[in-house]
PATORTOR-918795 format. One record per atom (N, C-alpha, C, O): y, x, z. Coordinates in steps of 0.2 Angstrom, whole numbers, padded with zeros to 4 digits, always signed. Layout:
N
YXZ...
END
This chain:
193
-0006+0004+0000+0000+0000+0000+0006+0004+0000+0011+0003-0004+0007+0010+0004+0012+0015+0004+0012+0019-0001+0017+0024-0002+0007+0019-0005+0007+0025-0013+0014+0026-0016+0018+0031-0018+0013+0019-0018+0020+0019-0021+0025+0019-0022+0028+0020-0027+0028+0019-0014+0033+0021-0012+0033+0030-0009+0038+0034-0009+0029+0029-0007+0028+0039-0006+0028+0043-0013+0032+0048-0012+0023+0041-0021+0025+0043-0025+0033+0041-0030+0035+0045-0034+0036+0034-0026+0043+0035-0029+0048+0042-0023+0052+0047-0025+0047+0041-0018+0051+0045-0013+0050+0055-0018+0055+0058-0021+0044+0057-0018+0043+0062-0021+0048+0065-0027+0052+0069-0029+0045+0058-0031+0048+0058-0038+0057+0061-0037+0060+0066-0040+0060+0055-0033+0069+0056-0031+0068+0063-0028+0073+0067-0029+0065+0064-0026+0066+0072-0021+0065+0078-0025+0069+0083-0024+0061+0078-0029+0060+0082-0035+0068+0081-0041+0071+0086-0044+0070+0076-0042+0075+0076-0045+0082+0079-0044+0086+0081-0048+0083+0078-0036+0087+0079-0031+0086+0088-0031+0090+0091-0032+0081+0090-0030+0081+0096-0031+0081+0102-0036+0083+0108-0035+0079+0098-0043+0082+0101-0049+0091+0098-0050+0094+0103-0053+0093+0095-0049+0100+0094-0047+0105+0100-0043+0111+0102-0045+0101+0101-0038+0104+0104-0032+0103+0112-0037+0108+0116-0037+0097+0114-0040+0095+0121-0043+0103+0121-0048+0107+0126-0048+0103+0116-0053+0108+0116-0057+0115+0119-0056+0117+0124-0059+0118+0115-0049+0121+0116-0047+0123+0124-0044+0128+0128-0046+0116+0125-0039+0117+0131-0037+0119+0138-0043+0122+0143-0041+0116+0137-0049+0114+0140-0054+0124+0142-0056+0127+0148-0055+0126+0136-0058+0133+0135-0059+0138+0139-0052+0143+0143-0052+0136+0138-0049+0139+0141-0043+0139+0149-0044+0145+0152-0045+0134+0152-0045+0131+0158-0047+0135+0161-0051+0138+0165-0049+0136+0158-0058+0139+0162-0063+0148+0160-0064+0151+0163-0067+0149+0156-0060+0156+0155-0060+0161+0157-0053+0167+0159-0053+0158+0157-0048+0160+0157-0040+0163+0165-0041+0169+0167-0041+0159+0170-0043+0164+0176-0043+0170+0178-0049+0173+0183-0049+0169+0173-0053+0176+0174-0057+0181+0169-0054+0185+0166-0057+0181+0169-0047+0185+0161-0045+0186+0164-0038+0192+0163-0035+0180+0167-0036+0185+0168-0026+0187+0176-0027+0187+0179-0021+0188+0179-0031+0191+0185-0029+0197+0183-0031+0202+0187-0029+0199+0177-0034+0208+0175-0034+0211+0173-0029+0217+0171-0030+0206+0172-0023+0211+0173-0017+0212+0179-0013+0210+0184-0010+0217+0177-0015+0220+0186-0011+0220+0185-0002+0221+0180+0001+0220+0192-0001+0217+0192+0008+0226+0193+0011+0230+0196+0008+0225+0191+0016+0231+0191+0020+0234+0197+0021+0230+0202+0023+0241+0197+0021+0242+0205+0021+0247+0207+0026+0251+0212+0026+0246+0202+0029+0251+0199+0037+0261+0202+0034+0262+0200+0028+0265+0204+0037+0272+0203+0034+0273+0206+0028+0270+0211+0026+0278+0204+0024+0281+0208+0018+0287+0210+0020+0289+0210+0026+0289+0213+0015+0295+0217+0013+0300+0211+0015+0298+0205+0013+0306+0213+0019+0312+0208+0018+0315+0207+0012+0316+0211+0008+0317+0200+0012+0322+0197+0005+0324+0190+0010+0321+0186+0014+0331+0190+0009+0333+0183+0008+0331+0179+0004+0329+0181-0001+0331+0172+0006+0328+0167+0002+0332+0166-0005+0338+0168-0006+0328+0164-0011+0329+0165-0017+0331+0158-0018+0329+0155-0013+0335+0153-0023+0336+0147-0027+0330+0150-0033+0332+0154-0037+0324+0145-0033+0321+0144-0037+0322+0139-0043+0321+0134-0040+0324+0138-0050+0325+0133-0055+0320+0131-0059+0316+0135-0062+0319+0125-0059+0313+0122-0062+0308+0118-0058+0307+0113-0062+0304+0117-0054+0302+0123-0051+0297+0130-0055+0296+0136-0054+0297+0126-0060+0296+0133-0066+0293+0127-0071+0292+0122-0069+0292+0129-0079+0290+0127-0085+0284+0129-0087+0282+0135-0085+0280+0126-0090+0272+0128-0091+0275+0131-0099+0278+0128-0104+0273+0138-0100+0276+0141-0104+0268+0140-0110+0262+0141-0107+0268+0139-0116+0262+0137-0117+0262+0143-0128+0259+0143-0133+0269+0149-0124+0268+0156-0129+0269+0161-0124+0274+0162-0121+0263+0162-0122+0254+0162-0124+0253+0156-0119+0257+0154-0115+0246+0154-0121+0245+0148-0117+0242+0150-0109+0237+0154-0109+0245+0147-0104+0243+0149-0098+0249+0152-0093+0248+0155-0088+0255+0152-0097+0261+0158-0094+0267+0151-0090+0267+0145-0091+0269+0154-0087+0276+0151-0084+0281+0155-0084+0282+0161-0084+0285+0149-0084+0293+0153-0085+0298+0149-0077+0296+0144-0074+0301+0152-0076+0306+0151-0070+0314+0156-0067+0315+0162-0067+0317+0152-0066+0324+0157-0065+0326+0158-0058+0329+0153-0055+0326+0164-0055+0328+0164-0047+0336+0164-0049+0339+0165-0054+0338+0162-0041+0349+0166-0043+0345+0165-0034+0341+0161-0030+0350+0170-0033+0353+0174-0026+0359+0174-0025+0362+0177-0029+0365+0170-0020+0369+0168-0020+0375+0170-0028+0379+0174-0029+0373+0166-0032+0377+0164-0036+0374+0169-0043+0375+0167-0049+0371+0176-0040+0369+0180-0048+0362+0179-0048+0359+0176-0044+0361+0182-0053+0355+0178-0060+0352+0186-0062+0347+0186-0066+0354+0190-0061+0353+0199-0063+0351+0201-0055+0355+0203-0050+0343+0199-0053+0341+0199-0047+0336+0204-0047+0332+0205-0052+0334+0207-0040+0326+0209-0041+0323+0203-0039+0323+0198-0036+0318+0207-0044+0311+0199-0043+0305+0203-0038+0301+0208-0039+0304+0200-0032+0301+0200-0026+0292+0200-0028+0289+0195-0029+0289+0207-0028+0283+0203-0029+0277+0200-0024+0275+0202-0018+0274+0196-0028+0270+0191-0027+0265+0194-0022+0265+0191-0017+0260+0198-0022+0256+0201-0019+0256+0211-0018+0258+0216-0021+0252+0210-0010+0251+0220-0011+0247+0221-0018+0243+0217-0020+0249+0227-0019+0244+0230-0026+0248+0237-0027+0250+0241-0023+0247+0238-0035+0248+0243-0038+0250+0243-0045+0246+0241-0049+0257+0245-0047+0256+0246-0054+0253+0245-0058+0253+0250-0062+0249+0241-0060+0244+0242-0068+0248+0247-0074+0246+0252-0076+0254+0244-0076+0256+0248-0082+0263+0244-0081+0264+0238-0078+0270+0247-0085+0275+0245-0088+0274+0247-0095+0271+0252-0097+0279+0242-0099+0278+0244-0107+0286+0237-0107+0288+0232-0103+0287+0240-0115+0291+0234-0119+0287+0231-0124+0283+0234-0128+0288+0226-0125+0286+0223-0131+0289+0216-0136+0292+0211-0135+0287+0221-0140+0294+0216-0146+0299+0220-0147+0298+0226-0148+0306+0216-0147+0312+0216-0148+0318+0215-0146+0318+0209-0147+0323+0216-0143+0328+0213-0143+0334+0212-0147+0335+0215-0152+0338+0206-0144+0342+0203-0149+0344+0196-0149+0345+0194-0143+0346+0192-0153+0350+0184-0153+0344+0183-0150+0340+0187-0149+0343+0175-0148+0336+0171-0149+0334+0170-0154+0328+0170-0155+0338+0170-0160+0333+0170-0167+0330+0176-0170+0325+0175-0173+0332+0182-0168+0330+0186-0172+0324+0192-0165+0321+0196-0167+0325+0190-0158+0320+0195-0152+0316+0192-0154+0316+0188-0159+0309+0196-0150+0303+0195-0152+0301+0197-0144+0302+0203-0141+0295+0192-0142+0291+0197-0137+0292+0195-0129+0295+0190-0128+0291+0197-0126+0291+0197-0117+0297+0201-0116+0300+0200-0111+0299+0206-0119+0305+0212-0117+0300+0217-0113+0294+0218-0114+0304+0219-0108+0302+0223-0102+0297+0219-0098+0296+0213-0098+0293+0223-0096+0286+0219-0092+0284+0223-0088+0285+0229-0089+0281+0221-0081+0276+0225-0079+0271+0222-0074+0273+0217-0071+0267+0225-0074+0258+0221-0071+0257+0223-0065+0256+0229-0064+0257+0221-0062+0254+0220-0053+0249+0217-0051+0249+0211-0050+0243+0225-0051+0237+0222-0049+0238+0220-0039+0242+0224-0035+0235+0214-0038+0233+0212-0034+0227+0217-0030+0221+0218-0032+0229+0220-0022+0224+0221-0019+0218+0218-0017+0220+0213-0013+0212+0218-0017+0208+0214-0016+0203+0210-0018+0198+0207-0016+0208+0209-0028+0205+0203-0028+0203+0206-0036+0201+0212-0035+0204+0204-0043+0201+0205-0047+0207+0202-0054+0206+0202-0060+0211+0202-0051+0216+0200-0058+0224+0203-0056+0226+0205-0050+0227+0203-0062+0236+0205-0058+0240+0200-0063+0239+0197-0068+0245+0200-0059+0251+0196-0061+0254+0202-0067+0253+0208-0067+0257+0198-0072+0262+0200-0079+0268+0198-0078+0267+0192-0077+0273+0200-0078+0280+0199-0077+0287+0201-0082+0291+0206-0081+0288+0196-0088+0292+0200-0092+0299+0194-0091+0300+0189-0088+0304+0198-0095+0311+0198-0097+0315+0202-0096+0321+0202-0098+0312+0207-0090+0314+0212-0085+0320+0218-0088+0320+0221-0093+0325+0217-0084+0329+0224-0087+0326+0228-0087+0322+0229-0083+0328+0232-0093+0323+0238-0098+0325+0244-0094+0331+0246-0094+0318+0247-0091+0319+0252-0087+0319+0249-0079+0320+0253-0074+0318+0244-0078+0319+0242-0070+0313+0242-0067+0313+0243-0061+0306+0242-0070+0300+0241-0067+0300+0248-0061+0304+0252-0062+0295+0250-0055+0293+0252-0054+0287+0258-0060+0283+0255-0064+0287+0264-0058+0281+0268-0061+0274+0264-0060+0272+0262-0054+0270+0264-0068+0264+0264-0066+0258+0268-0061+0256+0274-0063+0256+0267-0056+0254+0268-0052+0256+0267-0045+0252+0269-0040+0261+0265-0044+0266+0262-0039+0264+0261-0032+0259+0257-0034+0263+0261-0027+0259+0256-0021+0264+0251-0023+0269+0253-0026+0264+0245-0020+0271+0242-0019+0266+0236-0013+0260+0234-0013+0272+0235-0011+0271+0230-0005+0271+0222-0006+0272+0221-0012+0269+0216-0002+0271+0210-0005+0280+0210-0003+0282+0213+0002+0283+0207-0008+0290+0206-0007+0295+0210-0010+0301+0210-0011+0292+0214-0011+0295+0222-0014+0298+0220-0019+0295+0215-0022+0305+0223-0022+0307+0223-0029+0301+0226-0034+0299+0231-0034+0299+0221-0040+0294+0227-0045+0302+0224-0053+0299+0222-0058+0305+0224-0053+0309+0224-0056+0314+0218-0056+0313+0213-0053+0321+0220-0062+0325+0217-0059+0325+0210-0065+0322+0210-0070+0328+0204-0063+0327+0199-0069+0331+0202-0072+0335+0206-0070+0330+0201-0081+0334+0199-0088+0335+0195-0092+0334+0189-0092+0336+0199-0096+0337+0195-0104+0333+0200-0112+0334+0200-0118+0328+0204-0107+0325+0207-0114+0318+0203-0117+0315+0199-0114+0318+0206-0127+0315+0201-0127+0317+0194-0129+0322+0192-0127+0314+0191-0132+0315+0182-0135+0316+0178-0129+0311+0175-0127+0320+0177-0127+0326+0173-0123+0330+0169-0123+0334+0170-0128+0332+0163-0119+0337+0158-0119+0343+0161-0115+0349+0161-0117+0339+0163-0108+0341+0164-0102+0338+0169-0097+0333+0173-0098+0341+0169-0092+0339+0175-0088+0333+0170-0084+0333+0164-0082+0328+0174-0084+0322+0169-0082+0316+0175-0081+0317+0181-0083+0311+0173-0077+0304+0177-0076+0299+0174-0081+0299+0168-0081+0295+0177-0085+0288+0176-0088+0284+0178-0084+0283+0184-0082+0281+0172-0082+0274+0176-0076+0267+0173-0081+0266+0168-0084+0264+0177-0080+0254+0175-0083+0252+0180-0078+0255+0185-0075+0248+0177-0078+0241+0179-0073+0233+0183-0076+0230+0178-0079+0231+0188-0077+0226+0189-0079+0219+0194-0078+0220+0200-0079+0215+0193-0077+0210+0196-0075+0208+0204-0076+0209+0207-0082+0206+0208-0071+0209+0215-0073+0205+0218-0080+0206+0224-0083+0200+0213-0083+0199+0213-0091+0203+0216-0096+0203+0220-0101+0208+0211-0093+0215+0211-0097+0214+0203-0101+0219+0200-0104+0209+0200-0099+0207+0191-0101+0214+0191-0099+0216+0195-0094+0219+0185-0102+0224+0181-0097+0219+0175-0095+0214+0173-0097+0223+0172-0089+0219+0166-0087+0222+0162-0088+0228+0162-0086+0220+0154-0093+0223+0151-0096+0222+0142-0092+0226+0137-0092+0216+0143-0089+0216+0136-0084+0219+0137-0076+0217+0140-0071+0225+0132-0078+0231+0129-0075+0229+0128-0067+0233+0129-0063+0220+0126-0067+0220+0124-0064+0219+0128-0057+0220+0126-0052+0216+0136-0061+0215+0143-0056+0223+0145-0053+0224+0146-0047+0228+0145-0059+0234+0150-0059+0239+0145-0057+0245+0147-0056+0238+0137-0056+0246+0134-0054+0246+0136-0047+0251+0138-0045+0241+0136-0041+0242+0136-0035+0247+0143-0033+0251+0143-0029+0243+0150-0037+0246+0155-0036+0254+0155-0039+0258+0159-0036+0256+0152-0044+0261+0152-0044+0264+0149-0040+0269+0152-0036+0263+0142-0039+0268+0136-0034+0268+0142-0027+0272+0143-0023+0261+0144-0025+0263+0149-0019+0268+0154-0018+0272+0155-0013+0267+0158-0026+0274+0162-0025+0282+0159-0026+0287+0163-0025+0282+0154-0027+0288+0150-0029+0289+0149-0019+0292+0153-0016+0287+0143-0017+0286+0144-0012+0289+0150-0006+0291+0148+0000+0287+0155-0007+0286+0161-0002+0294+0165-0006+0297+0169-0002+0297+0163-0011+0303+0164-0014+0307+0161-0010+0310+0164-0005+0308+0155-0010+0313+0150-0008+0311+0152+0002+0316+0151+0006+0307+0154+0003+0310+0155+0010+0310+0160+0013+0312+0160+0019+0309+0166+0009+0311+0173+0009+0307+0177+0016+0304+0173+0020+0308+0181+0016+0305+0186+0023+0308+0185+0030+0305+0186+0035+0313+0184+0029+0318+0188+0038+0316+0184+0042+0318+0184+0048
END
């Protein structure tokens, strides 16, 4: 009288279990491209007064996955830009051209800030040319890594921020890279002191 129901129960558990394998499988090949982008706590930064963030930034979609945002500091716009996490230099370079908005081309001035810890670094362009910090840099969180500009294809004085894995992959889902941004936006506006 109970077969049936013991052979239904089995069946559900066997299925439940090949679900659970799926899952864990999934977990497997994606969890370590996913938790080293939390970065470890790095207890105080570098002082800055707090920043006026604009926008609170734009989903910049040349390349896809980037953001655009304008600090000002009591009234100037020609600022250092505060960075986002401890690390190190990866590289500065220019790229493109400057010039009108019709005729620049490119990010301008840039430099990359590998993140301590984890497995990707922050991209940083518009930057005045020559502002960046030396590749190999220590730099602190909060630290100037260069100052805002206008080099490069430009409207305005603004930050290009993308995010990307120390492959040099950029990371294009929103869904990895909006929190680390909205955090460092966040951690802008209310400054260190």
């Amino acid at each position: 009288m109970l077969a049936p129901f013991v052979k239904t129960g089995v069946k559900i558990f066997e299925q439940t279990i090949k679900k659970i394998d799926i899952v864990q499988e999934w977990v497997q090949q994606h969890f370590p491209k996913i938790s080293p982008l939390f970065p470890p706590y790095y207890g105080k930064s570098d002082q800055f007064l707090p920043y006026v963030v604009h926008t609170p930034y734009f989903i910049d979609d040349t390349p896809p996955g980037a953001y655009d945002f304008t600090l000002e500091q009591n009234g100037k716009l020609k600022i250092p830009i505060p960075a986002p996490c401890q690390g190190t230099i990866r590289r500065t370079r220019f790229q493109g051209k400057n010039g009108s908005f019709t005729t620049a081309q490119g990010a301008g001035q840039i430099v990359e800030l590998m993140c301590d810890g984890t497995n990707y670094y922050w991209l940083m362009g518009h930057l005045v040319q020559g502002s960046p910090p030396r590749t190999g840099t220590r730099i602190n969180k909060g630290q100037a890594i260069g100052i805002q500009g206008l080099t490069g294809r430009t409207s305005g004085y603004h930050v290009h921020a993308q995010i990307h894995y120390h492959s040099g992959q950029r990371i294009t889902n929103r869904k990895i890279t909006r929190p680390f941004v909205e955090n460092y936006i966040k951690f802008l506006r209310k400054g260190s002191y």
